[in-house]
N, C-alpha and C positions, 0 to 999 in steps of 0.2 A: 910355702904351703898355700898360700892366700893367692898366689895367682894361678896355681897349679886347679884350685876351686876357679877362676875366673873362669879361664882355657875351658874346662871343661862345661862351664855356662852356656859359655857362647856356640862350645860345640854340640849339643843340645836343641840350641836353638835352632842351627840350620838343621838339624836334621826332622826337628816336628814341625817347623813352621816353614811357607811357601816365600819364595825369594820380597817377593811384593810386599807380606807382612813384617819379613824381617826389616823392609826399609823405612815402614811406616816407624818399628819398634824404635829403628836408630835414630828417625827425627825428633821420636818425641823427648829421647834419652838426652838429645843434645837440649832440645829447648827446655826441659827441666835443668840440667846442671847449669845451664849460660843463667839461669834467673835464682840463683844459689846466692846468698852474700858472699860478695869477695873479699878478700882480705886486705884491708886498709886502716892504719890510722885513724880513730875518729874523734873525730872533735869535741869538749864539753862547752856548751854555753853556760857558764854560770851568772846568776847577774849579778850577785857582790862583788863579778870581775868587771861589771859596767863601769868605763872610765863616763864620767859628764861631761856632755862636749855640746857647740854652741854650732853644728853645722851649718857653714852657710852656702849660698849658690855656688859660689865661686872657689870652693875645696873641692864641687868638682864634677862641674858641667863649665866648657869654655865656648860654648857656642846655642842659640836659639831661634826655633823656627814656627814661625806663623801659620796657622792654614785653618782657614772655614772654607769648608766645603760649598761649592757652588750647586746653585739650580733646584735640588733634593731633597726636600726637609729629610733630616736623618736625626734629627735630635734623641736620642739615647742610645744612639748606638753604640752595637759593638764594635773594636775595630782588630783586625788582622793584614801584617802587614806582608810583602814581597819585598823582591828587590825594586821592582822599578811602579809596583802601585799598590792600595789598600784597598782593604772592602770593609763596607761598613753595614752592619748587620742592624735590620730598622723591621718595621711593623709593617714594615711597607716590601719587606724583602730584600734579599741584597744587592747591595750596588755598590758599582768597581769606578774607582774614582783614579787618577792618574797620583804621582807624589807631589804635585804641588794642590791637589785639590779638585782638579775637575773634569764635571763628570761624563765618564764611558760608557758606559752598558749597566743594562741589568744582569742577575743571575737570576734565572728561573723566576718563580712566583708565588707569591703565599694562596695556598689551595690544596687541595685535595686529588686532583687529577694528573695523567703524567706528566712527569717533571715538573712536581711543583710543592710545596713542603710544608708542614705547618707554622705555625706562631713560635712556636717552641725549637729552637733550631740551634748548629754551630757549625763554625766554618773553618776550611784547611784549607793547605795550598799544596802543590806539588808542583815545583818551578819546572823540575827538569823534562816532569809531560806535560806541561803546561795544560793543570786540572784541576780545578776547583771542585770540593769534597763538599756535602752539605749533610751534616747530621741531624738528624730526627729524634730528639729528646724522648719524646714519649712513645714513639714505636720502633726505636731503634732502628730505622730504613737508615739508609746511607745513597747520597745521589750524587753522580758524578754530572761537572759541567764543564764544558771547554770556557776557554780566557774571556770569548767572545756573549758565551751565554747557553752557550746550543747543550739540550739536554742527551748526557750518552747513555747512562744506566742505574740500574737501580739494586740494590744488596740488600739482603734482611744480617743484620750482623747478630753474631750468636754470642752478645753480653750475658753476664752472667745476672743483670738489673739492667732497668731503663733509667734515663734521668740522669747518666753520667753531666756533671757538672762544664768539665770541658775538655777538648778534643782536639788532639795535633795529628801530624799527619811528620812520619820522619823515617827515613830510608827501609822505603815499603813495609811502612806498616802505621796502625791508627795508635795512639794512646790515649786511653779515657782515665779521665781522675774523676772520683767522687767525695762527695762534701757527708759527710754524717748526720744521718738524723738521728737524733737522741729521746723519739719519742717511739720508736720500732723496730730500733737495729740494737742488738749484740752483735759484735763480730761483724763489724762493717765492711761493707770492701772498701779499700783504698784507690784501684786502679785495676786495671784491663787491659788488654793487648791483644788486636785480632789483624789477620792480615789484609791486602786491599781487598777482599772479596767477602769479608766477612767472618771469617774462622776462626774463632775462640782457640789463642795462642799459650795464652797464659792469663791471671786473674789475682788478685791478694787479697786478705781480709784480715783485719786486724784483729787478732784473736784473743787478744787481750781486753778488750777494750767491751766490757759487759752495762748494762742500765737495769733498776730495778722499772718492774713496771711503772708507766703514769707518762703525763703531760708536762715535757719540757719545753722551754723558749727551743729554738735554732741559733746555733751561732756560725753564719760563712765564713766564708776565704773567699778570698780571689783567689786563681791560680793563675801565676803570669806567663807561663811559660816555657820554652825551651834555652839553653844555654849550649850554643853548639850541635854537639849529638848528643849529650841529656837533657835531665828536667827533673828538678824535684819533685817529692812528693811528702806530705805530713795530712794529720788533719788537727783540729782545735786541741783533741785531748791526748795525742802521743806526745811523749817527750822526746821521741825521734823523727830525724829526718833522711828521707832516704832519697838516692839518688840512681836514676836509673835508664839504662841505654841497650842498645843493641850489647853490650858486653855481660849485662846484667843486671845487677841491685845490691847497693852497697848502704849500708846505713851510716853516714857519712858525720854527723855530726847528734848531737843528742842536748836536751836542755836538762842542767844542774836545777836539786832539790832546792826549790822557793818559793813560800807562800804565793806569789803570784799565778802558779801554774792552775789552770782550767784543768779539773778532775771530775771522773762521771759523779763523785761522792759528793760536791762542793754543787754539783747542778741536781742532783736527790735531795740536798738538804737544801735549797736556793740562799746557798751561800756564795754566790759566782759573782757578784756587783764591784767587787777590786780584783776580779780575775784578767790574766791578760790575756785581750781578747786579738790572733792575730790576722790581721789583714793579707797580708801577704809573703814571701821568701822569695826575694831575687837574687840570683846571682850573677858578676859580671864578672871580668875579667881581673880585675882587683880585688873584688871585695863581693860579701854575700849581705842584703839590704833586709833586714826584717823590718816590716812596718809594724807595729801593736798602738794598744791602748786599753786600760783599764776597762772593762764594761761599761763604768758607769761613765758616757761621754761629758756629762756636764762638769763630771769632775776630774777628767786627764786630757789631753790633750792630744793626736796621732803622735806617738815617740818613732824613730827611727833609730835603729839599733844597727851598724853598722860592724862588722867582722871583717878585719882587712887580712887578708892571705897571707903578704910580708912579714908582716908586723905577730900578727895572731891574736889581735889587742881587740878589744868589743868597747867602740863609743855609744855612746845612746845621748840621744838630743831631741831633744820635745820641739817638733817640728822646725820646718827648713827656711833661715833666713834668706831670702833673695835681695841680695845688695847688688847683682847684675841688674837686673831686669823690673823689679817691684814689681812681681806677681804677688798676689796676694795670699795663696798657698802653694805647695806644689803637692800633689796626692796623683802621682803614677797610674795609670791604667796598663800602661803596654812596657814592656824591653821589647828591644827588639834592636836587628846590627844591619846597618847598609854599607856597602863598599866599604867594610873591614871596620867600622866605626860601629859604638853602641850609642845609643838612646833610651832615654827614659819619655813616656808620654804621658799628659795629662790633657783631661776633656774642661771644658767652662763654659757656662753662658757667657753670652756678651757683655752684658749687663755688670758680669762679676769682673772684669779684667778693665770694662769703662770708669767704674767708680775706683779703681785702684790708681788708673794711669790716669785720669784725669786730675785728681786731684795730688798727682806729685808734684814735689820742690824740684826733682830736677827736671828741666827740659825735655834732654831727651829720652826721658820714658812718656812725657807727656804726646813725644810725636809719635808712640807706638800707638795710641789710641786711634788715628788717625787710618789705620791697617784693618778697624774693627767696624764691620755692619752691626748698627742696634741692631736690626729686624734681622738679618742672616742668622744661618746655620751657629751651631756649637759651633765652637774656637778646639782646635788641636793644638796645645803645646808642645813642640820637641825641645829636648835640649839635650844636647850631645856631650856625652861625659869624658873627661879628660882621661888622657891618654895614661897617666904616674897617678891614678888614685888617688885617694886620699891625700889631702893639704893641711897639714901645722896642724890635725884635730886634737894632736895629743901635749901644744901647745898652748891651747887657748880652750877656756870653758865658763 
């Protein structure tokens, strides 16, 4: 009976509606059901399942790479990487550096006229047309740049809000994630989806997620990223996380009931000072990296909460010893994979890597100092994480 009602749907359709609107009907049909949750397995994080573990460098990064950028002050920048260069997103506008550092071109220019983009901006790549994407935070414009710099065009993209937090760019098409404010939104959106010209594809808003009236702090995220052909998504106060690609949106893992969780209810009553507050969700090839900490920083310390795939086992370690190298923290800015390899990146003043390597007992960290300009640019750390995951964490704590 029930397809017998379909048949006759469809055959309806062609007969009131013109060949062109039935095609328009069928793409949207398709782009609603592909952004449907699919069906998978989902994961609980509970934390009285947190094993205590003593993370060090060397369970699992086997290699480290130097780089201050030459010639450009770029000190805060942002960074986005390719396969064979980065850009690094400054005050000054952006600029294409090669991978070992130095520097190429500009893009475009901070201004107001064509080809040229505000203060407030983010940036994508598209290797395979070789074209750099420049977003416009606050007007939503969208500017396309060749590798070289040369400006091609300009989009009003049709978000559904301005101020998307950040922006990729992944088999033709953009994704926006947004951060919550908790002083204006009920029913926040999560994320966006338009294609390269600008076309409101698809949109989420978290429907659940209500504030009574008034004046609350902000609590960010970073968002790091892509993982292949997805990319997570959460924000501070869901207990889930969703992950989400050309195939769809799956709600892939979820956080178990525990005083620690960040609630609109616990930021209404400013009860949030032991709430945990999270920084970021990476995921790699082995293992998905959550960075947190308590709100109150003076009194927790960056924890690192590791969930290994294999295993299914959730370590947490109050930040990362480095017995490789004696950095003196590691705090990630970037994932990111070159020639089939992953990387984690961190940014530092000079300053902060001199007093650490200067004053070690062994040697040869003391010759890594030697790599570092006081006066230069922020310091890039890579370090390339091993290939077998996770090492002996659930041996040693």
């Amino acid at each position: 009976m029930i397809f017998e009602r379909i048949e006759y749907l469809f055959s309806q359709i062609f007969v009131f509606f013109p060949m062109k609107d039935i095609f328009v009907f069928l793409v949207l049909f398709a782009l609603c059901s592909c952004h449907n949750y699919t069906k998978s397995k989902t994961v609980v994080w509970n934390y009285d399942d947190f094993i205590s573990a003593n993370v060090r460098m060397s369970d699992i990064a086997d290699e480290m790479t130097i780089i201050q950028p030459d010639s450009i002050d770029y000190k805060g920048a942002e960074i986005v990487h390719a396969s064979s260069f980065f850009l690094a997103g400054t005050e000054q506008g952006i600029l294409r550096y090669d991978k070992e550092g130095h520097f190429m071109n500009r893009i475009g220019a901070i201004g107001q006229g064509p080809g040229e983009y505000r203060r407030f901006y983010n940036m994508a790549i598209n290797e395979t047309d070789r074209i750099i994407y420049v977003y416009c935070m606050d007007t939503s414009a969208l500017l396309s740049f060749s590798y070289e710099g040369t400006f091609l065009n300009k989009h009003s993209l049709q978000l559904p809000k301005e101020w998307a937090w950040k922006f990729y760019y992944l088999e033709d098409k953009f994704y926006f994630y947004y951060l919550v404010n908790a002083d204006s939104e009920s029913a926040p959106y999560m994320y966006a989806i338009t294609d390269t010209i600008g076309n409101l594809l698809y949109s989420k808003q978290d429907e659940g997620l209500h504030f009574a009236p008034g004046n609350y702090p902000s609590f960010p995220s970073h968002h790091m990223g892509l993982f292949g052909d997805t990319m997570l998504v959460w924000n501070q106060y869901s207990d889930t996380i969703y992950r989400i690609s050309e195939r769809g949106e799956e709600a892939f893992a979820v956080w178990g009931k525990w005083s620690k969780r960040l609630t609109p209810a616990k930021v209404e009553k400013e009860e949030y000072y032991q709430s945990m507050m999270i920084y970021t969700i990476i995921e790699t090839t082995n293992y998905y990296l959550c960075i947190w900490r308590p709100y109150d920083i003076m009194k927790g310390r960056w924890n690192y909460c590791f969930y290994d795939k294999a295993s299914g086992k959730l370590f947490n370690s109050e930040g990362i010893t480095d017995d490789l190298w004696g950095l003196p923290f590691f705090f990630p800015y970037n994932y990111f994979v070159i020639d089939g390899r992953e990387y984690l990146e961190a940014h530092y003043q000079p300053y902060e890597l001199l007093d650490a390597w200067l004053t070690s007992d062994d040697p040869e960290i003391r010759k890594l100092a030697d790599r570092i300009d006081e006066e230069g640019n922020n310091v890039l750390i890579r370090i390339r994480l091993k290939k077998n995951g996770l090492n002996n964490c659930d041996r040693r704590n």
